[in-house]
N, C-alpha and C positions, 0 to 999 in steps of 0.2 A: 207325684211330687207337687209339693205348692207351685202354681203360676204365676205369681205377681208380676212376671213381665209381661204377661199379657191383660191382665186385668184391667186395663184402661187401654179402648182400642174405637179408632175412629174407621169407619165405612167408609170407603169409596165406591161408589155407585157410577161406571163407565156408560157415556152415553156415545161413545165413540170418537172423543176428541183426541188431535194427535198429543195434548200435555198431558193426559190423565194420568200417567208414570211419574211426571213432574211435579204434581198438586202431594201424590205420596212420598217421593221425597223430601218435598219441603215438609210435611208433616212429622214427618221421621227424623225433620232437623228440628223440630220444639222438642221433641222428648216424647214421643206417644209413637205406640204402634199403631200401624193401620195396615186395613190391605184394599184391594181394588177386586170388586167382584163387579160381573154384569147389569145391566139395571132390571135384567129380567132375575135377581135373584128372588129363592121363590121363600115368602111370608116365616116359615118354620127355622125356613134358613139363616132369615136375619134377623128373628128373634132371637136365632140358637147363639149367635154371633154378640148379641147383647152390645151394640154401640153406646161408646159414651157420645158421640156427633156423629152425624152423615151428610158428607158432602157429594154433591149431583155435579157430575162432570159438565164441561162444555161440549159441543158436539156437531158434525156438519150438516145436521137436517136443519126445516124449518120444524117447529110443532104443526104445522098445518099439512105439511107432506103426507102423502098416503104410506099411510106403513111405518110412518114415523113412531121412534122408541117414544113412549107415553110415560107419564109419573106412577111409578110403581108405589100401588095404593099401602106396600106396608112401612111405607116412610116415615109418615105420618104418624101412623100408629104406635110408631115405640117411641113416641113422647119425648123425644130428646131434643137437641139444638140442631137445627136443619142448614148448611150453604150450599144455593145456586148460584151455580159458574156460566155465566152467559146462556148456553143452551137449557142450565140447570133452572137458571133464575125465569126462564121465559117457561118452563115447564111451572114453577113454581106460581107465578101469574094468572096463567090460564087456568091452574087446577083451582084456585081463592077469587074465580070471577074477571080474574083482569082481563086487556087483548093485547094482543102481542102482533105487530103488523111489520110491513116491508120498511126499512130505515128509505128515508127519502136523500140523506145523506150516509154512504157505507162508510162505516170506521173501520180502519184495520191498520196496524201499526200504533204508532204513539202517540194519544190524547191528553188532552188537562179537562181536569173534573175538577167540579167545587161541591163543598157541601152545602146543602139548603137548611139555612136554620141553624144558629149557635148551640141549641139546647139539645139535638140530636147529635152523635158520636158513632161509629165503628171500631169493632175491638181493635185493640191494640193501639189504641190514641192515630189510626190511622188519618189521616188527611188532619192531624190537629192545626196547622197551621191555617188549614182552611181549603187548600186546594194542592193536585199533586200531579202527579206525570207517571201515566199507565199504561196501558199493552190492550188495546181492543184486538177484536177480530170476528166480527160477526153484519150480519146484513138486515138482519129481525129487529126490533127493541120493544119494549113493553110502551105501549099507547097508551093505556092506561093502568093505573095502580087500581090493586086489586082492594074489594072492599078491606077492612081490618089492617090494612099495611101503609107505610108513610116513608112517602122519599126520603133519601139521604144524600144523593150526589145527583147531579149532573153535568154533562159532558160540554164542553163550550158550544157543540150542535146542536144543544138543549135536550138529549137525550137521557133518560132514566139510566141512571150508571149504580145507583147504589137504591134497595128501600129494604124496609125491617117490617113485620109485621109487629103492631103494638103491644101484643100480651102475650105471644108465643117468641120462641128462639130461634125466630127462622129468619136468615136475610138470605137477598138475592145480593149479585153484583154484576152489572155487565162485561165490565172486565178480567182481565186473567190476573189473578196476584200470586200465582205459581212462576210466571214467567220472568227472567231478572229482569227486562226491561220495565217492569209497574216497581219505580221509586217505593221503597219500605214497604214492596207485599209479601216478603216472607215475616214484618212485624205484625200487619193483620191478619196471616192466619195464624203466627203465635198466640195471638188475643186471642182469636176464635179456640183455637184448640185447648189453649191452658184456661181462662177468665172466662168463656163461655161455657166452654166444656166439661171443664173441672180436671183436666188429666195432669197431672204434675210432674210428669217427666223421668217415668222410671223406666225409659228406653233408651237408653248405654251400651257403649263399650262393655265397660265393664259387667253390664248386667246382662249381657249376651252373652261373655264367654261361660262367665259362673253356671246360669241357666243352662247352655249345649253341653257343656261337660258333664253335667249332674247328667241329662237328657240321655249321654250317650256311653255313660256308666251304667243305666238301668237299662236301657238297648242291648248292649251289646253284653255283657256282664262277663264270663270268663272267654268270649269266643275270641275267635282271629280276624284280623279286619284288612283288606289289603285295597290298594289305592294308587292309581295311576298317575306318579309327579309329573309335571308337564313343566314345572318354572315357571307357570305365569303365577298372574296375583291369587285366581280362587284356589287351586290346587293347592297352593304353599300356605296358605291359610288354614285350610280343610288339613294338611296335614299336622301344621303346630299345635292346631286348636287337639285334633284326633290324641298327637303323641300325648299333650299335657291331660287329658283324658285318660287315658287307657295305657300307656309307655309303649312297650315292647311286645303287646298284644296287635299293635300296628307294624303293618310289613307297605313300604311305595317301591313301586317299579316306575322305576325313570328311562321311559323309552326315547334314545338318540337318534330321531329320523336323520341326521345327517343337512338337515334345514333349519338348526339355532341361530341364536348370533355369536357373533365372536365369543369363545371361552364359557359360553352358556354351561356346557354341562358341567365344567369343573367348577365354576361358580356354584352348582346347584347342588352339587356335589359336597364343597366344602361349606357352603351353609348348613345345609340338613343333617349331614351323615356324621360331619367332623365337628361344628360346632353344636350341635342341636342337641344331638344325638338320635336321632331318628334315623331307625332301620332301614335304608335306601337299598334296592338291587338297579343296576344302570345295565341296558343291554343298548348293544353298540349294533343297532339297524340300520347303518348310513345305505352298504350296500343293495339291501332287499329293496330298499324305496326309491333309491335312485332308478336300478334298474326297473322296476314298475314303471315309473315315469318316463323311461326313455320312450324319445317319438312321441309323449303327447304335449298338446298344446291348448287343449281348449280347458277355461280355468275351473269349470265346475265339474267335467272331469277330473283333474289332477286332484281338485278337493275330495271325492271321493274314493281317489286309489290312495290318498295320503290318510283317510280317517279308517278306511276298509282294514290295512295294512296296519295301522296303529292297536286295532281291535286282535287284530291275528297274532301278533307279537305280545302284546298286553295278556293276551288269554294264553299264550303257552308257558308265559312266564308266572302268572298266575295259578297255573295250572300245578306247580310245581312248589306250591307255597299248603306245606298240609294245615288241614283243620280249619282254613278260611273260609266262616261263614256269609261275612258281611262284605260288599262294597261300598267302599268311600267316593262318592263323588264331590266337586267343585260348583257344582248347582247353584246358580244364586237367583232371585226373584225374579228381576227379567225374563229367564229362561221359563218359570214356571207360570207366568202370566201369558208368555206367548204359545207355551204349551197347553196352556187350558182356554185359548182363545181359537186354537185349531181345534178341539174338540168339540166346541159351542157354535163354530161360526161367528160370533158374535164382535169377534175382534176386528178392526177394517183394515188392519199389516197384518197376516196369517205367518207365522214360520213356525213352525214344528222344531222342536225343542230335542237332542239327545248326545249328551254327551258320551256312549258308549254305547248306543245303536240298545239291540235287546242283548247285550253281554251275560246282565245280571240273571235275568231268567234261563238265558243259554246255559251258565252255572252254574244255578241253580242257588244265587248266592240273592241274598236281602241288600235292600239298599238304604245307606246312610248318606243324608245328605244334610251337613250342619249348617251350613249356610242358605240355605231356599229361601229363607223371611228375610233376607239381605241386599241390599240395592249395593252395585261396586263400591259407591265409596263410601259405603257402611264394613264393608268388607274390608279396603285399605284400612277405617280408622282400625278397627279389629286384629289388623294385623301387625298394626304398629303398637296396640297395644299389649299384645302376644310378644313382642319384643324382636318382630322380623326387622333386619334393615332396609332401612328407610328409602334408601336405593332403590332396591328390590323390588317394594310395595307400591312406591308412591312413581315406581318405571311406566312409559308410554304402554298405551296397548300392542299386544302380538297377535296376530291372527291366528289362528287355531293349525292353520296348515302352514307354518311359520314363512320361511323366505320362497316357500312354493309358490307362493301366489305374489308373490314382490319380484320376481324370476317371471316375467313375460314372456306366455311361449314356452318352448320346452328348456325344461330345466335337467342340467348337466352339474355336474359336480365343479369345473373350474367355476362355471358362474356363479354358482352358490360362493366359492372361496372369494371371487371377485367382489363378490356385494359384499360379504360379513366384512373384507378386509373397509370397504369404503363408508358402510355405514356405522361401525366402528368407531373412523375419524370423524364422520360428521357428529356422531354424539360429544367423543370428547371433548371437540369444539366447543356445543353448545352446552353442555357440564358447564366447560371451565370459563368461559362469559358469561356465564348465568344464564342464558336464555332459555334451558331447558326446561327450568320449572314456568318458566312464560306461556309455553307450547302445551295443548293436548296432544299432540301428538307427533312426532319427527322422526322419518327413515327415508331411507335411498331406497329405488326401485332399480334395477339391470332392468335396458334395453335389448334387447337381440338384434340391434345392428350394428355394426362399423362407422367410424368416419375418418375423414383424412383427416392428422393432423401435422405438426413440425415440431419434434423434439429435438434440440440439438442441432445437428448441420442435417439431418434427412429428415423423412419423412417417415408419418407414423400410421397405420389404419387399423387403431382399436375401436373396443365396445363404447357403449355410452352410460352413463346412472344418470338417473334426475332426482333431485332432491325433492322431499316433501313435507311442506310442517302446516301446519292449520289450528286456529283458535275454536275453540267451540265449547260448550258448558253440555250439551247433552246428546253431542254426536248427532243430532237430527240435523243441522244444521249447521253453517264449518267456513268460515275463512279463511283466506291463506294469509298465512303473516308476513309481514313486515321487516323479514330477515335485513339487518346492515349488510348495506353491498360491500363492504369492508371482509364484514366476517365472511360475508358469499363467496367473496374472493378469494380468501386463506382456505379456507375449505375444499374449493375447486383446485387451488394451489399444490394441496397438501393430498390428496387423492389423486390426481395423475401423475406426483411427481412420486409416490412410494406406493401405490398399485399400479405393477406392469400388468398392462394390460387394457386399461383405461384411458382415456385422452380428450373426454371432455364431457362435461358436467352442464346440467340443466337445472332449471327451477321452475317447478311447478306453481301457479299461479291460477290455478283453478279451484273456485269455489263450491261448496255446496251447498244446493245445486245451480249449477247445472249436473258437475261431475260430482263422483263420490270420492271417501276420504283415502281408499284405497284404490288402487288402479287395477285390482282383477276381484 
């Protein structure tokens, strides 16, 4: 099949900074594909790859470190429009002659840069005013400019923040314009990507669904394809995209570990099965998981008797579905960056990537993954334009081992009913004030202790929940918000006074980091 959606695709070259995932989203939002390979990728390879630009990640070495990642000599050679990102730009420097030495003053957090010189520019009309407000992070700078290149910005430290080399399409920048704190830097690498590049933005919505369904009509062609619904966002995606592809050659098995949230299954139920039409079997494994789980406590255990058990059930039920060649998973980019960064070493956060352990090969079944070149909220837009609701899609994240790990300690079946009932209220709360679309993310956690409290004329000694909501743009990172003590109030109000059981309510006000956004 014609590829035109790949046909315009910018490189990313990891030199091991923690934004590198970021600089590709924000590319993915001018309209161009890209993907993120190591900086050791090898000459053939990223020929084979054919960039229309290649951007040089930022990175925690210095260039002068022993063993430090060096400029991969076939960068250059595909003659295209080159950006260094801090560590990118001081690789850039040193390889055209420049020196790159210790900043006498460290920048990290928010600076004002000016441009040098009226008659010099950055794409995107960036700093046209003349001077802006950006996101440094680094301890190196270029000392000196390298022959053939001419400043463009510096930092009010007088530090080299921006230069362009005069006759080729290569600039550096010391700063991050991936990060939302640099004022208008996802409009300089729109500049860069479309007006430097030439990419013109034929990476959509719409031009994704078009593309994977044609993709997974010629895949999969008269076979059977079966698919493990989970409710969350990739799954329910992977499945609409699947049905409107292939119909009723798709079979989901919706397994009820007994750890949703409130009314989860029948929600998932009557979207898919009743309005969709998509082929759904639900098997009701609350009992099997619980008791697995009884007596344990430690959470990375419980994670792996919940995903073990999900595998064992998915496959009996699967089992029983004839003529299924293919499996469907919910794979989306992330997992396959981290999964090919445990392969290389190369990546400096290692996690091993598998949504279904070795299933497929156990089965002997192929796998389908429509989503892999998808960051989540390429996926949400995706899914909203498949016509999921908007609820649904655009809902906080759910952990994989659902209220198992929001359940501290061992989890039992009242606790489970205790949390779903309370965090429940605190969503509808925050629904119906608006707050929810404010938040990346909000749920109640169960405690596993008691306290005294006074209900009425005696006394009371139930459990505890603490509430949890947090602002963040890409989960690396996470403040706790600013809930009205108003509404904190109605919410603690309305939670111990309609779950027995309960009697008093906390709020979590811990940032990340120190802590993380989840409590196990």
């Amino acid at each position: 099949m014609d590829d035109l959606l790949h046909s315009q695709k910018i490189l990313i070259l990891d030199y091991g900074s923690q934004y590198t995932q970021l600089i590709a989203r924000r590319v993915r939002e001018t309209g161009a594909y890209c993907e993120i390979h190591s900086w050791r990728m090898e000459p053939e390879e990223l020929r084979a790859f054919a960039p229309r630009g290649i951007i040089l990640s930022g990175g925690h070495h210095s260039v002068y470190d022993p063993g430090a990642p060096d400029m991969n000599e076939a960068v250059l050679a595909q003659a295209v429009p080159v950006l260094g990102i801090c560590y990118g730009m001081h690789l850039l420097a040193r390889h055209f002659g420049g020196e790159v030495a210790p900043s006498a003053t460290r920048e990290y957090g928010h600076a004002t840069i000016q441009m040098v010189g009226k008659e010099q520019a950055l794409p995107g009309g960036f700093l046209a005013q003349g001077e802006g407000r950006v996101w440094m992070s680094h301890g190196d700078h270029v000392s000196r400019v390298p022959f053939g290149f001419q400043p463009l910005a510096t930092s009010d430290n007088g530090i080299l923040a921006a230069m362009e080399h005069e006759d080729l399409a290569i600039i550096g920048v010391q700063f991050h314009p991936e990060v939302n704190h640099t004022v208008n830097g996802d409009q300089f690498l729109q500049g860069f990507v479309r007006d430097v590049c030439g990419c013109s933005g034929l990476w959509t919505a719409g031009n994704v669904i078009e593309h994977e369904i044609q993709l997974a009509r010629e895949k999969v062609g008269a076979d059977r394809v079966i698919l493990g619904l989970s409710g969350g966002v990739d799954s329910a995606v992977t499945a609409v995209l699947l049905h409107r592809a292939i119909g009723e050659q798709l079979t989901c098995v919706f397994v009820d570990n007994g750890l949703l949230r409130m009314n989860e299954g029948e929600e998932v139920m009557a979207t898919f099965a009743s309005h969709l039409g998509v082929k759904v079997i639900r098997v009701d494994a609350e009992e099997r998981f619980l008791s697995r789980l009884a007596g344990v406590t430690d959470p990375e255990q419980k994670r792996k008797i919940i995903g073990h058990t999900f595998i064992e059930v998915f496959e009996e039920e699967a089992r029983k579905i004839e003529g299924a060649k293919w499996l469907a998973q919910g794979t989306i980019y992330p997992d396959v960056i981290e999964s090919a960064g445990a392969k290389t070493k190369a990546a400096t956060n290692i996690k091993s990537h598998h949504n279904v352990g070795g299933l497929p090969e156990r089965m002997g079944l192929k796998l389908l993954e429509p989503l892999r070149e998808l960051f989540k909220d390429e996926v949400r837009t995706v899914g909203l334009e498949l016509g999921l609701p908007a609820r649904m899609i655009l809902r906080h994240p759910f952990p994989g081992p659902g209220l198992g790990v929001r359940i501290l300690g061992e989890v039992k079946k009242e606790f489970a009913d205790l949390l779903r009932r309370a965090d429940a209220i605190y969503l509808e709360e925050l629904y119906t004030t608006g707050h929810y679309d404010k938040i990346a993310q909000a749920f109640a956690v169960f405690l596993p202790v008691k306290s005294v409290g006074v209900m009425g004329d005696g006394r009371s000694y139930d459990y505890v929940v603490a509430l949890r909501a947090v602002e963040t743009r890409d989960y690396m990172t996470a403040s706790w918000y600013p809930m009205p003590h108003d509404l904190l109030s109605r919410i603690a109000n309305r939670i111990i006074n309609e779950v027995k059981g309960i009697n008093r309510v906390v709020y979590d006000i811990t940032s990340k980091p120190p802590g993380t956004i989840e409590w196990e």
